[in-house]
KEVEXTOR-903982 format. One line per 4 residues: number of its first residue (from 1); their letters; for each residue x, y, z of C-alpha. Coordinates in steps of 0.5 Angstrom, whole numbers, plus 500, padded with zeros to 3 digits. Last residue first. Example, Ala and Ser with C-alpha at 12.3 -4.5 7.8 and 13.67 -1.06 7.14 Angstrom:
// residues 2
2) sa) 527:498:514  525:491:516
This chain:
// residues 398
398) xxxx) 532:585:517  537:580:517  538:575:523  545:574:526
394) xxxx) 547:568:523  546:562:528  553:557:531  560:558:532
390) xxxx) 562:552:529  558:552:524  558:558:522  566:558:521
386) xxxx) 566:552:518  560:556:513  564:561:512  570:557:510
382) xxxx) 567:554:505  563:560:503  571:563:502  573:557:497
378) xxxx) 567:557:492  568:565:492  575:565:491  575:559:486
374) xxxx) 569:562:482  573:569:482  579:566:479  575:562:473
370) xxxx) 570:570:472  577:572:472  581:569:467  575:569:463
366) xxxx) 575:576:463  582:576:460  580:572:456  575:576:452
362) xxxx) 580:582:453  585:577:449  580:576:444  578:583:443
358) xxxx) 584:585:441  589:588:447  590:595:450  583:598:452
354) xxxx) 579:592:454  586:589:457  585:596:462  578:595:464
350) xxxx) 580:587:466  586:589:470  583:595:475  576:596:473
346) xxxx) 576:589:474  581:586:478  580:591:484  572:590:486
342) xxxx) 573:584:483  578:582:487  575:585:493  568:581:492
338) xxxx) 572:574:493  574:574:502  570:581:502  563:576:502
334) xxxx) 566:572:508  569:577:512  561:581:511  558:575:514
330) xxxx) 553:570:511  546:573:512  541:571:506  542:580:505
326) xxxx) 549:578:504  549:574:500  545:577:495  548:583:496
322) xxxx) 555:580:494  552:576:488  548:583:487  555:585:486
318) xxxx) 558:579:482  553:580:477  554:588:476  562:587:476
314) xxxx) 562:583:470  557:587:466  561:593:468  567:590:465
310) xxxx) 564:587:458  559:592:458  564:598:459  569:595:454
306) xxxx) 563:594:449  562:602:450  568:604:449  570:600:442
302) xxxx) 574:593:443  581:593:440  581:590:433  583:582:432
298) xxxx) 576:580:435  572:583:431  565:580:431  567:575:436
294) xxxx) 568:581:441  562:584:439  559:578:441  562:578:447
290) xxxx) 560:586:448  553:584:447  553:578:452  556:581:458
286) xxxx) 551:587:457  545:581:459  548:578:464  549:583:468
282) xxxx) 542:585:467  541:578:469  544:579:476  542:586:477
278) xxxx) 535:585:476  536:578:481  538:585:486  531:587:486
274) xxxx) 525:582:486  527:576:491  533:578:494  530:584:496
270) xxxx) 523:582:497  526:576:502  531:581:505  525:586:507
266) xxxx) 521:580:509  526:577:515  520:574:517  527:569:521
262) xxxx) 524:563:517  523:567:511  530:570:512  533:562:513
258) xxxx) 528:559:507  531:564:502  538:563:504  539:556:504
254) xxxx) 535:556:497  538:562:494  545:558:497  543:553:493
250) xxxx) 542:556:487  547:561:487  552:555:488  553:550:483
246) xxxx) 547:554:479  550:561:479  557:558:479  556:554:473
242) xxxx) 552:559:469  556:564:470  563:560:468  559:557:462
238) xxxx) 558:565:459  565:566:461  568:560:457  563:560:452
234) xxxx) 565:567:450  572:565:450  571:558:445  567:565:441
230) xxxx) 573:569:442  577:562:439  573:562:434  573:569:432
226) xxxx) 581:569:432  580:562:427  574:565:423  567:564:421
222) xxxx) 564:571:421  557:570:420  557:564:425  561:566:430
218) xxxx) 556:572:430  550:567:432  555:562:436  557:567:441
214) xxxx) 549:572:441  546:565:442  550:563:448  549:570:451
210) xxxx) 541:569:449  542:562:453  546:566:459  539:570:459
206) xxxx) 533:565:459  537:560:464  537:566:468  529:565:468
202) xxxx) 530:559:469  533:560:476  529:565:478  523:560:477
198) xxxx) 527:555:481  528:559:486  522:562:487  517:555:487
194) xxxx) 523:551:491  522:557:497  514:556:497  511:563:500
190) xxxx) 507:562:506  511:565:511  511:572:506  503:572:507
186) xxxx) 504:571:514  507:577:516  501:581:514  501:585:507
182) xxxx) 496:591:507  502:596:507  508:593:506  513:599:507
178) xxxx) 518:598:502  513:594:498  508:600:497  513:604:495
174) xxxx) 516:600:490  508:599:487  508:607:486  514:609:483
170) xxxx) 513:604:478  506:608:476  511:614:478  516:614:474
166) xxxx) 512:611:467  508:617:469  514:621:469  516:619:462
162) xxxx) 508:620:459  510:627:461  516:628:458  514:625:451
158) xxxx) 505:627:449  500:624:453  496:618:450  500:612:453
154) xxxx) 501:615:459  494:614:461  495:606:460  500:607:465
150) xxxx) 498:611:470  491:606:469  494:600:471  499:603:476
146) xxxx) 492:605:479  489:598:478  496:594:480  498:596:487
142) xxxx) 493:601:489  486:596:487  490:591:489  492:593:497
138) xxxx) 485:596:498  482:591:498  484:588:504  488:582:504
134) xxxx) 487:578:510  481:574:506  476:571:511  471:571:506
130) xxxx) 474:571:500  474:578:497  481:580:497  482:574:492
126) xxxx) 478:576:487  482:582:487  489:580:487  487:576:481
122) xxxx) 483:581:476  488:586:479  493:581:476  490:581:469
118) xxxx) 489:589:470  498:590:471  499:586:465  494:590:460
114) xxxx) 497:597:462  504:594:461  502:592:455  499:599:453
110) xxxx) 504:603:456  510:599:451  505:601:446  504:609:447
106) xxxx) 513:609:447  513:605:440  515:613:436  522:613:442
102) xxxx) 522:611:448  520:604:447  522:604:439  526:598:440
98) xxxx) 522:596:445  515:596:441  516:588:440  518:586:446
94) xxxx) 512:590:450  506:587:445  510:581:446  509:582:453
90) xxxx) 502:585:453  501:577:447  503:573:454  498:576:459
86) xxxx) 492:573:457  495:567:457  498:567:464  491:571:467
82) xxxx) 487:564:464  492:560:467  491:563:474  483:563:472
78) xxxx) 485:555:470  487:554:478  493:550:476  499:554:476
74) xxxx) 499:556:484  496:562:487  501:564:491  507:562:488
70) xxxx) 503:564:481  503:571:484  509:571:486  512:570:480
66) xxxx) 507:574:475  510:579:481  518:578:478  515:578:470
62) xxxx) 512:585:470  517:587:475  523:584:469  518:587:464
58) xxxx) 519:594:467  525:594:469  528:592:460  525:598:458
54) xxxx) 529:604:463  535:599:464  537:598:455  535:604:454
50) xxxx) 539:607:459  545:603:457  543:605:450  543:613:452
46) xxxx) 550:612:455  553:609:450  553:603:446  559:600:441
42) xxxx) 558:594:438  552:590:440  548:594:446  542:596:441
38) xxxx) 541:588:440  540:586:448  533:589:448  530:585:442
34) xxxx) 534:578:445  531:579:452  524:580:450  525:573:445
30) xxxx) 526:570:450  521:573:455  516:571:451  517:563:452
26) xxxx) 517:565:459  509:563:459  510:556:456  514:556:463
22) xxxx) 509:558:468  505:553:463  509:547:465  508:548:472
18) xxxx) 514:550:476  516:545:482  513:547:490  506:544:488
14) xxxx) 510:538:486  514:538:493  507:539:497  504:533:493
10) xxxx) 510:529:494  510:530:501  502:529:502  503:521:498
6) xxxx) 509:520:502  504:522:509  498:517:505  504:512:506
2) xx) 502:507:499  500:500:500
């Protein structure tokens, strides 16, 4: 016979697992990263760095409160299904009008984050109304009607003024999770942590396999033995994330997320849930556009802005691995053991090779670090965790 308890367990675990349609919907996103990563092939400025964050926030925000939404409601129920098909054409409409998004397109980029933030007031609203619901109505009409509305406003206002309503309808759902207004404490303990942090993973999985498309891609129009081993390089680096993000992100993320709900630490949970994976992938992303620059051209030194993504890239993915550590509660000593290399290295050593070597070698430059900090970072969390098991529970983080 069967134990009715194993029976409970595996039920649990699977609701805890991403459904199949959680991951059609990511589909979309696919195609999102690759639209706005292409303005920051070759030699980007400020004006496509910022660009490239002012549009890509807003569908990361759309995607990150999906997430949560899912994790609370599950992906089975068919209104959750409906709201997950319902919201897919918003987000094609969001990535197609991305490359005019600030631009001629602007009023339909609105229009699909408009479209996105109503399905999930659908959602929440239906939920505040259940008898005994904890969630008072006024938490979805302000977090996801009135953004709604802000945005689909702007849509029909001229430049400037539908840029400050963008602003303000972000603005508006920041504030609301910085002071939690409407949310009780037991909102957050029923979060499912392997829910999040396969989720968040996948998406990450999105962003290093658009950098594996940009390597191969451009490889495969400019087919030549130094463009070869630039790409062979890219690989390099791109597999070197991923390998420390999952051989160590992943459970870390778990670890950390199970310790900070256990503790209600709910300002760690939100930032390490909705912020600083922003920082992460966007990392990510400028990392990608400079590689493939680098296999473009690999025996010509790398224009200013690709130097800059290639660097800057670096340093922003390790620094939200930093802060993400750090708000799970490993000690600052622990952290600083590999994040001051980076914080030395790259503007000090890989920005300076960017400017004098081909493009091959900056590319194996990075790689050379991302392999050095990997190291580091693995032998510091070693020694971190001895530490802590010989002294006893982290200190709680708020």
């Amino acid at each position: 016979m069967v134990d009715a308890s194993q029976v409970t367990a595996e039920a649990e675990a699977e609701e805890q697992r991403a459904g199949w349609f959680e991951l059609f919907f990511d589909l979309v996103f696919v195609v999102t990263v690759s639209v706005l990563a292409h303005d920051l092939h070759g030699d980007p400025g400020p004006r496509e760095f910022a660009t490239f964050l002012v549009l890509f926030f807003p569908l990361w925000w759309a995607w990150v409160n999906q997430m949560v939404t899912v994790n609370v409601f599950g992906s089975d129920p068919a209104r959750v299904r409906a709201v997950l098909l319902a919201a897919m054409p918003a987000l094609g409409l969001m990535a197609a009008a991305s490359p005019e998004g600030l631009g001629d397109r602007a009023w339909a980029y609105a229009l699909g984050a408009a479209w996105i933030r109503l399905l999930f007031f659908l959602l929440w609203f239906g939920r505040a109304r259940r008898p005994g619901s904890t969630l008072p109505l006024w938490r979805p009409v302000t977090y996801c009607l009135v953004p709604a509305v802000i945005w689909g406003v702007s849509a029909a206002v001229p430049g400037p003024v539908r840029f400050v309503l963008w602003g303000l309808a972000i603005a508006l759902e920041v504030v609301l999770l910085a002071v939690q207004a409407g949310i009780s404490a037991e909102f957050y303990d029923r979060l499912k942590v392997e829910h999040m942090v396969e989720r968040i993973g996948l998406f990450v999985v999105i962003v290093l396999g658009e950098s594996v498309f940009t390597v191969v891609a451009t490889f495969t129009e400019h087919f030549t033995g130094l463009s070869a081993l630039a790409a062979l390089l890219g690989f390099f680096v791109v597999a070197e994330l991923a390998l420390i993000f999952f051989t160590w992100g992943t459970g870390a993320a778990a670890r950390g997320l199970t310790a900070v709900q256990s503790r209600r630490a709910v300002r760690a949970l939100r930032d390490t849930v909705m912020y600083l994976p922003f920082v992460l992938v966007s990392g990510i992303v400028v990392i990608a556009a400079a590689l493939g620059t680098a296999v473009g051209e690999p025996d010509h030194v790398l224009p200013p802005g690709a130097r800059w993504a290639l660097s800057g890239g670096v340093l922003a993915f390790y620094t939200a691995n930093a802060a993400i550590s750090l708000r799970y509660g490993d000690g600052l000593g622990t952290v600083m053991r590999w994040y001051v290399f980076c914080l030395v290295l790259t503007p000090g050593a890989l920005l300076p090779a960017s400017v004098y070597l081909p493009a091959w070698g900056a590319v194996a430059c990075a790689a050379g670090l991302v392999l050095l900090l990997a190291k580091l970072s693995k032998l510091s969390r070693a020694r971190g965790q001895a530490a802590a098991a010989g002294a006893g529970p982290a200190a709680p983080v708020g």
